[in-house]
LUMLUMDREN-531714 format. One record per residue: x negated, y, z of N, C-alpha, C, CB in turn. Coordinates in steps of 0.05 Angstrom, whole numbers, plus 5000, padded with zeros to 4 digits. Glycine has a CB too. Example, Ala and Ser with C-alpha at 12.3 -4.5 7.8 and 13.67 -1.06 7.14 Angstrom:
473648865156475449105156473649345156477449115181474349555142472749795143474250015157471849885114
***
This chain:
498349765000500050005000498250255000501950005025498550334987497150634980498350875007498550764942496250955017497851175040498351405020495651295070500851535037500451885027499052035025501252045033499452245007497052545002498252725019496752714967497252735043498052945057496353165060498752855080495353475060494653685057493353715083496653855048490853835080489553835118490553985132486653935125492354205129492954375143495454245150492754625133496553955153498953825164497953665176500753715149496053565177495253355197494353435228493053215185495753225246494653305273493853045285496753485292491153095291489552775291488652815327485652735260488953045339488352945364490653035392485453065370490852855403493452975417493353135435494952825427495853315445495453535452496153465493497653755431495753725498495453695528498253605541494553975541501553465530502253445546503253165529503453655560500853035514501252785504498752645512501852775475497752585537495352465549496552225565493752675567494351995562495051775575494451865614492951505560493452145625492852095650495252305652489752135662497552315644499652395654501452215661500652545642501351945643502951715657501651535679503751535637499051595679498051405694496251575711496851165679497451845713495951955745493251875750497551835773493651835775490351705783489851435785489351795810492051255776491250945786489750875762494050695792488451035740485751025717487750715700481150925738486650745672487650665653483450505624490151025643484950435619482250285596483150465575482449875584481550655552482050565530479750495507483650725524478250415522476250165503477649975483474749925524477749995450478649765444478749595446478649725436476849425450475849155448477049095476472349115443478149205502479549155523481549255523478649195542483049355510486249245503487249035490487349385489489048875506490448675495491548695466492348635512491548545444492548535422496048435427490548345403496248405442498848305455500148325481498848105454502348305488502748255511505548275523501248385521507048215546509248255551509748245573510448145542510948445593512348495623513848245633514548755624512748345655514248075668517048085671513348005698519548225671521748245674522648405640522148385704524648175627526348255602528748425615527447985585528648645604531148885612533048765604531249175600535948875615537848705613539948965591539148575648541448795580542348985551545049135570543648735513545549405574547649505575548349785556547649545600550849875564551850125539550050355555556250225537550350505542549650825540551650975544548750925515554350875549555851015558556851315536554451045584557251275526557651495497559051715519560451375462557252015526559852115528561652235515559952195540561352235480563952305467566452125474563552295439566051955485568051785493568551815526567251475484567551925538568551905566565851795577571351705570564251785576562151625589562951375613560251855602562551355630564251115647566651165657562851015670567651365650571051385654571651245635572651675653570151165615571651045583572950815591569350955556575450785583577250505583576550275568579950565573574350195569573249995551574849695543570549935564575949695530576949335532580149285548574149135557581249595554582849575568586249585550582049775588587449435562590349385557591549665546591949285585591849845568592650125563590550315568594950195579588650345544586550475546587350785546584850395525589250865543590451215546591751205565592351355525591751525582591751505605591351835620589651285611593251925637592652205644591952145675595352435637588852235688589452185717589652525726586751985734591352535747591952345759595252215763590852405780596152295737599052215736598451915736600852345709597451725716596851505723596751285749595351535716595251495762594351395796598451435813590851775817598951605804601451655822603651565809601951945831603551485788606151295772605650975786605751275730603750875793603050645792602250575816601350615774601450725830599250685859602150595881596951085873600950395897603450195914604950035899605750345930605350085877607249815859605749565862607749855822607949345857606349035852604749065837607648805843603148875836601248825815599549105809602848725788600349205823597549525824593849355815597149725878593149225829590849185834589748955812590649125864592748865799591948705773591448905752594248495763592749155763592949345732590049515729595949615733589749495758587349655753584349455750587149875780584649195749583049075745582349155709583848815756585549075691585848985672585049245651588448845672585349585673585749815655583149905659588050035661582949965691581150135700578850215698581150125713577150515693574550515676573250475706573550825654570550365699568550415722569150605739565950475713568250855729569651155742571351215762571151275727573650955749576251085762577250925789578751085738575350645778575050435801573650505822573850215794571450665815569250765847570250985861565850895841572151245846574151415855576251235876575651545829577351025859579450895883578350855904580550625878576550645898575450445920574850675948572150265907573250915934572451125958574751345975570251325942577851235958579951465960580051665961581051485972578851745938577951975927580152025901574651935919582952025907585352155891585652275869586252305902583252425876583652655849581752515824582153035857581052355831579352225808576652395802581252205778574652515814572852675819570652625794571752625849569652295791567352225783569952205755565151935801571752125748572852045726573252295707575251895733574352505726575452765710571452865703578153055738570752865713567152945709567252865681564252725730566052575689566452395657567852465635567652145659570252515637572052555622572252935596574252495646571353115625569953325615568853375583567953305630567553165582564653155557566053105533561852865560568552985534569753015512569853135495571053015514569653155459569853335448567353475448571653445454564653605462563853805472560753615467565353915503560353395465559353165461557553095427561853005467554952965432555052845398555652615407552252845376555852395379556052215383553852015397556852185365552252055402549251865403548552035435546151925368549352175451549752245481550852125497550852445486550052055521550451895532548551875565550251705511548651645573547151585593544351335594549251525609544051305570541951175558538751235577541951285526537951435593535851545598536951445631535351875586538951345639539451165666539550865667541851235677540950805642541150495639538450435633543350385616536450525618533950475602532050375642532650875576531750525652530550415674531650325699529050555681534250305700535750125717535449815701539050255721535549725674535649525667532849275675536149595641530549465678529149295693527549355724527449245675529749605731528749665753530749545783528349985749532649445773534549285776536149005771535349395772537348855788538048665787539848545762538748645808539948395748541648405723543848285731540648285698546448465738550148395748549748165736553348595736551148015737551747715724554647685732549547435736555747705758558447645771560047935777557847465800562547875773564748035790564348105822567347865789565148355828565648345857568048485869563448455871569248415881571448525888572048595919573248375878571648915930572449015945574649085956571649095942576149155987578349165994577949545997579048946021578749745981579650095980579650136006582750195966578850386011578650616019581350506031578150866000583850566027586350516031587250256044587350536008585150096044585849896069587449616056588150066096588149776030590049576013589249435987592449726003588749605972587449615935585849435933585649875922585849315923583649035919581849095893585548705912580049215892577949325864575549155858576449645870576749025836574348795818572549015798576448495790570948885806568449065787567248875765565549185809568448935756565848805723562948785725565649025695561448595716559148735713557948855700558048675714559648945672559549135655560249395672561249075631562649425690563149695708560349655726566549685729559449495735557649535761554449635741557249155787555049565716552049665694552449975689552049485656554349985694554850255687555050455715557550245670556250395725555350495761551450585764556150085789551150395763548250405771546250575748547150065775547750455725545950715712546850935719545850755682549851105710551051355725548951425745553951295741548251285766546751405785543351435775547151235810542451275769539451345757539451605734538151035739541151595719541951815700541452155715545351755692543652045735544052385754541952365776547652445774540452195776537852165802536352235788536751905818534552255766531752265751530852565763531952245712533252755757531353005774529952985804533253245779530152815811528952735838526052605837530952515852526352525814523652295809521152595789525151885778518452405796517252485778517152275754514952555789517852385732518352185708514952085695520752375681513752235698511052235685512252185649508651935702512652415640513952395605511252595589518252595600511152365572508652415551509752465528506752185547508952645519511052685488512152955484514052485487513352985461514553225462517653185450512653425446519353365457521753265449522453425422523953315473523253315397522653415372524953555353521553215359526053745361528953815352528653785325530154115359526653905305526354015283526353855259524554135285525353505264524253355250525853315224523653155263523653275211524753185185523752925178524153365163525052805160524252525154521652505126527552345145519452595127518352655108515752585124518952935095513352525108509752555131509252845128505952355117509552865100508353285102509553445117508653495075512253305137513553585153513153495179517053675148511753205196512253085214510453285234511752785210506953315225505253435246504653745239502553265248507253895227506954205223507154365248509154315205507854225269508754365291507454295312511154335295505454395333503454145351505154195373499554205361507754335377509054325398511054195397509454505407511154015376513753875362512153535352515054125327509853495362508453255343509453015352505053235345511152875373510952685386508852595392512052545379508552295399506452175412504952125402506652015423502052145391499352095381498851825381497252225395498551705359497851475364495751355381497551425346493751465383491751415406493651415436489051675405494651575437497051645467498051385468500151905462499351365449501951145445501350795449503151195410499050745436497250525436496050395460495150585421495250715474493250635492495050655528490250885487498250735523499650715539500150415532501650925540500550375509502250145512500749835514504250165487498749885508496149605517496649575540492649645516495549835557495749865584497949765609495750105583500349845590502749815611503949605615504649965607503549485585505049205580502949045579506949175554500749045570498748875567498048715585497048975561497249005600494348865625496648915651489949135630497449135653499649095675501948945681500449285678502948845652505748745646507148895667506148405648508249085661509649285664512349435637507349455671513449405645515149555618515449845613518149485620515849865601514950175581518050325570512650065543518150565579520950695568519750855547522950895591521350895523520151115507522751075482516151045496522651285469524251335447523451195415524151635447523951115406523350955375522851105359525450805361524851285358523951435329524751785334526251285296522051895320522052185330523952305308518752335332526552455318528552565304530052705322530052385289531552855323533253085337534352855357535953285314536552645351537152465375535352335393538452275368536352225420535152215440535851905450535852445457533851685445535151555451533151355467536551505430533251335486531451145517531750815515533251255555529650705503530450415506527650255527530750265469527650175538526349975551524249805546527649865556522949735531520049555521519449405533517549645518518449205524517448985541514948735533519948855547515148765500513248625489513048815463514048295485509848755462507748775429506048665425506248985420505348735403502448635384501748865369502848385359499348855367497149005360496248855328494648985385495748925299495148765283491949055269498448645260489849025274487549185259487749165230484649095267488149315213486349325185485449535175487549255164483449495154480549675143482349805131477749555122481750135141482650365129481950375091480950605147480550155087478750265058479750095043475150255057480749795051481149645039484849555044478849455044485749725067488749685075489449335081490749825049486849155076487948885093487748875128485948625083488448725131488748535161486948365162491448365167485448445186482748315189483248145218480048585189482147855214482447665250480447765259482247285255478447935250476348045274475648355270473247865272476948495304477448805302474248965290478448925339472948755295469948855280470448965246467448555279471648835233471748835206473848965195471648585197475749175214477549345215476649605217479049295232473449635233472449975233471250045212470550075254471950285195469250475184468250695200469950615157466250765185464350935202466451235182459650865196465351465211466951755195466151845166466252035211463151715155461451745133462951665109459051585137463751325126465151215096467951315098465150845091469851405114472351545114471751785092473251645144470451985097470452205093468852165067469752365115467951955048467551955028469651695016464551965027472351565020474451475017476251574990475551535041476251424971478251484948479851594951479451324937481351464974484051524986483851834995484951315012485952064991485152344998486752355033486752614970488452205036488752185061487352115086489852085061486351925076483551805091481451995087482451505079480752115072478852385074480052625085477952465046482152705085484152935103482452875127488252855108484252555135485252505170481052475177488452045179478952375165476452395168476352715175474752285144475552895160475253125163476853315186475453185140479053165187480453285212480653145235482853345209478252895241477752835262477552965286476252765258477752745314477352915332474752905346479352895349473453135363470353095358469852905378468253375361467852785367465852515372466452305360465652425399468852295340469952065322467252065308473052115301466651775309464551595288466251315281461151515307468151215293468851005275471751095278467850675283473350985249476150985243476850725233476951185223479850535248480950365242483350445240480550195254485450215222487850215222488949975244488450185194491650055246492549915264496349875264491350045289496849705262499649645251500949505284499349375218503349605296504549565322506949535309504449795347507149195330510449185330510849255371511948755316512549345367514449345393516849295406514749485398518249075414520048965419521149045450519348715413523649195445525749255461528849085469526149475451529349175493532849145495534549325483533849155523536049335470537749525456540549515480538449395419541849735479543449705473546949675465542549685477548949535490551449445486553449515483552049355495555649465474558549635488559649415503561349765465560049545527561649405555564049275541562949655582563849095566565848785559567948775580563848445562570748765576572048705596572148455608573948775593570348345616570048045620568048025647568647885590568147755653566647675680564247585670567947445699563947525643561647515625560847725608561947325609558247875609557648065588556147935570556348315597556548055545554848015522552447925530554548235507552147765507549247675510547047985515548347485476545047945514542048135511542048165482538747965521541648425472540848475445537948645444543348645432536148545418533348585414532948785391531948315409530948925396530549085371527549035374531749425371525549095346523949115344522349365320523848895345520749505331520949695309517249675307522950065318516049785281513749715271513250035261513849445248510550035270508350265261506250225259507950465273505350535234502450425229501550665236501450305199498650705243497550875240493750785237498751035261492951095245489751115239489151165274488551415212487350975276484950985299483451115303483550855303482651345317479551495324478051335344479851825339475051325336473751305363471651305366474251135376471151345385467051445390466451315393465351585408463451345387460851185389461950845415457551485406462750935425463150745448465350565441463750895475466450635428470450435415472350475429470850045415472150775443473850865463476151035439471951075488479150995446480151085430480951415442482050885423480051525414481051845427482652025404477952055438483752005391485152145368486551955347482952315354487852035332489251845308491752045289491251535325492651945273495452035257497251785251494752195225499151845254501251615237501451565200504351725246500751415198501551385172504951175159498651255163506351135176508751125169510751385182509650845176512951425168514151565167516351615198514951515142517051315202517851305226515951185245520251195225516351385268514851385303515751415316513251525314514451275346515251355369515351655375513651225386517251865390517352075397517052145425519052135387516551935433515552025469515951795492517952305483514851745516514151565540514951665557511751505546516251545578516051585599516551405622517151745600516151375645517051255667518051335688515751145674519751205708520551325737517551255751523651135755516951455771514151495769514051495804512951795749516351555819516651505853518551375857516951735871518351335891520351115893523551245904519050875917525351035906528051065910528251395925529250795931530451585928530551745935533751895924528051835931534352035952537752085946537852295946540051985963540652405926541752675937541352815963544152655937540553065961541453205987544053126004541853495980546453145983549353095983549452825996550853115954547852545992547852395999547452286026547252355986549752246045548752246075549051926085550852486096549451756068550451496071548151296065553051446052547051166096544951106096545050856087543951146116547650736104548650426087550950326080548150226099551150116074554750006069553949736063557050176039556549706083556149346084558749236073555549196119560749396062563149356038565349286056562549086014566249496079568949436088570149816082568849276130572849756084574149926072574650176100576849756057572550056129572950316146570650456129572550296185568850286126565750516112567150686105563350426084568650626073568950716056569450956067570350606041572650946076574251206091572851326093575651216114570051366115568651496124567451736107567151336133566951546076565051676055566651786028562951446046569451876029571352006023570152306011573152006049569952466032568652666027564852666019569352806051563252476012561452576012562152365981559152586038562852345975563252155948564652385934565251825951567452505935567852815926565452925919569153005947563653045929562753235931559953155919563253355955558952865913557452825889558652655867554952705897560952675869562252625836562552865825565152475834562953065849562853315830560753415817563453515843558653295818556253325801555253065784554053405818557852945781556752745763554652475779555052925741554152545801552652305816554652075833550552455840553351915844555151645860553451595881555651335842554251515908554151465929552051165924557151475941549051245924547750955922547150725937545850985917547550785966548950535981551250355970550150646003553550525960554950365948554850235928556150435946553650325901553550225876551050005888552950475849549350025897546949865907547349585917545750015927550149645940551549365949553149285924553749395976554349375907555449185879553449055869556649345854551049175858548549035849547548845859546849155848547548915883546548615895548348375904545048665919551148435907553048245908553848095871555848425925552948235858553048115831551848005820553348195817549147965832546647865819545847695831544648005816
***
């Protein structure tokens, strides 16, 4: 495959200061010696596939799978609430949302009308994707129903584990401002789908391949650790989870795949005297101390994913895998320090939850052991972080672990 002619004044071959591997990895120090990065590798825990919660649709207020998916609360709640079969209906209707409002007797539907808000006001591809993405392996994967006795002493509320996937992200979603995320990358409104328009902007470049590579040897490789980051750099935003790659080297000069990373480097001499005018660009616009350049072709395999299931069974796990190429810098030593992409589609940014557990101010509820005096108790402090879109993490915490 012949690379593109891209123009020197478009290329950006070294990454910039808030695309560095010692922003994700602080001070616990990182490799990026080639020859000691894994050509492979995979985390010890496969993320578990849940929705994103669209909120053009209601985000977890959404009636997913339900009988009578339309619905005004809180006329709903007061046409229906004390009749027979109340607690079958709200098994059979009720959104996540509107189930953790009950359960807490919280009337006005606080966390549901929130949700419900975004309506309209919404794109389609918004959502809660940037909560589910590290609850899926930072958390237990629901497998079972659980069913609690309300706030009300009466209401009997089955939770899905599609509702309890969605609970728990809701809360990692509205918790991240609490965390340090450690996010590498840049977020890229502008992009176009073209190489001559990708690195016009160094405040717009996404992740550097050297960045991107040498996070991801690192995290998944040698740590087996999983990796959050975005697929493809374009105006949407979308957080999936990682968990396995491969690394494949080939000679910039000759564009094969070589079984020994030796026979994948040229020196900057032979780049920068290269047929190819790209390969002479991205040479000349090395970053300084580049003496050898390789190619390098990544697959990366993620959890994608789902739309919620009204069932005691969720969907299987769904996989995505997405593939890039790019160019290698590196010094005298085979330390990697600079690169460009040479396919069109890239990763657009990394990140991780970077501290540990930590609650709302609003949050005064130290525990819950799932009887319906707690609940009562936590009436008002469940109001008053649904009004910001957050959830009471004692509670969603005991669903998780009663489901798993």
């Amino acid at each position: 495959m012949q690379l593109a002619i891209i123009s020197n004044k478009t290329l950006k071959v070294a990454p910039t200061s808030n695309d560095v591997p010692e922003i994700y990895f602080e001070n616990t120090g990182y490799n990026r010696n080639i020859f000691n990065l894994p050509t492979s590798g995979q985390a010890a825990i496969t993320p578990w596939s849940g929705s994103y919660w669209p909120s053009a649709q209601g985000g977890i207020a959404m009636r997913y799978g339900a009988k009578y998916p339309s619905y005004s609360q809180s006329t709903d709640h007061k046409k229906r609430y004390g009749q027979a079969g109340f607690s079958q209906y709200v098994s059979d209707n009720y959104s996540a949302a509107e189930k953790y409002d009950l359960l807490l007797g919280d009337y006005s539907y606080t966390l549901t009308n929130k949700s419900l808000a975004k309506i309209g006001r919404a794109h389609s591809w918004e959502g809660i994707c940037h909560g589910w993405s590290p609850a899926s392996f930072l958390e237990p994967r629901p497998v079972r129903s659980v069913t609690l006795t309300a706030a009300d002493g009466v209401s009997q509320i089955t939770f899905l584990p599609d509702d309890i996937k969605g609970l728990i992200s809701q809360w990692y979603a509205s918790s991240l401002n609490l965390y340090k995320t450690n996010f590498v990358g840049a977020l890229c409104p502008n992009y176009i789908k073209n190489l001559r328009n990708i690195y016009t902007d160094d405040k717009c470049g996404s992740n550097n391949p050297a960045t991107f590579v040498t996070i991801l040897a690192n995290q998944i490789g040698i740590r087996h650790m999983n990796l959050l980051f975005d697929n493809q750099a374009d105006p949407e935003k979308w957080n999936f989870p990682a968990y396995k790659y491969t690394l494949t080297y080939w000679n910039p000069l000759t564009n094969a795949n070589t079984s020994s990373i030796n026979d994948a480097f040229i020196t900057i001499a032979q780049a920068r005297g290269a047929n190819d005018s790209f390969i002479r660009s991205a040479a000349n616009m090395a970053a300084k101390g580049t003496e050898y350049i390789t190619g390098v072709s990544i697959s990366i395999t993620y959890t994608k994913e789902v739309d919620p299931r009204r069932s005691v069974t969720p969907f299987n796990d769904q996989y995505g895998t997405e593939n890039y190429r790019a160019l290698l810098e590196l010094d005298g030593n085979h330390n990697i320090i600079g690169g460009i992409w040479t396919s069109n589609v890239h990763p657009d940014y990394i990140w991780k939850v970077g501290s540990a557990i930590k609650l709302m101010p609003e949050d005064n509820v130290t525990s819950f052991s799932g009887t319906s005096a707690e609940l009562r108790r936590m009436t008002g402090t469940a109001k008053a972080l649904s009004a910001k879109g957050q959830v009471i993490h004692s509670v969603v915490k005991f669903l998780v672990n009663n489901a798993s």
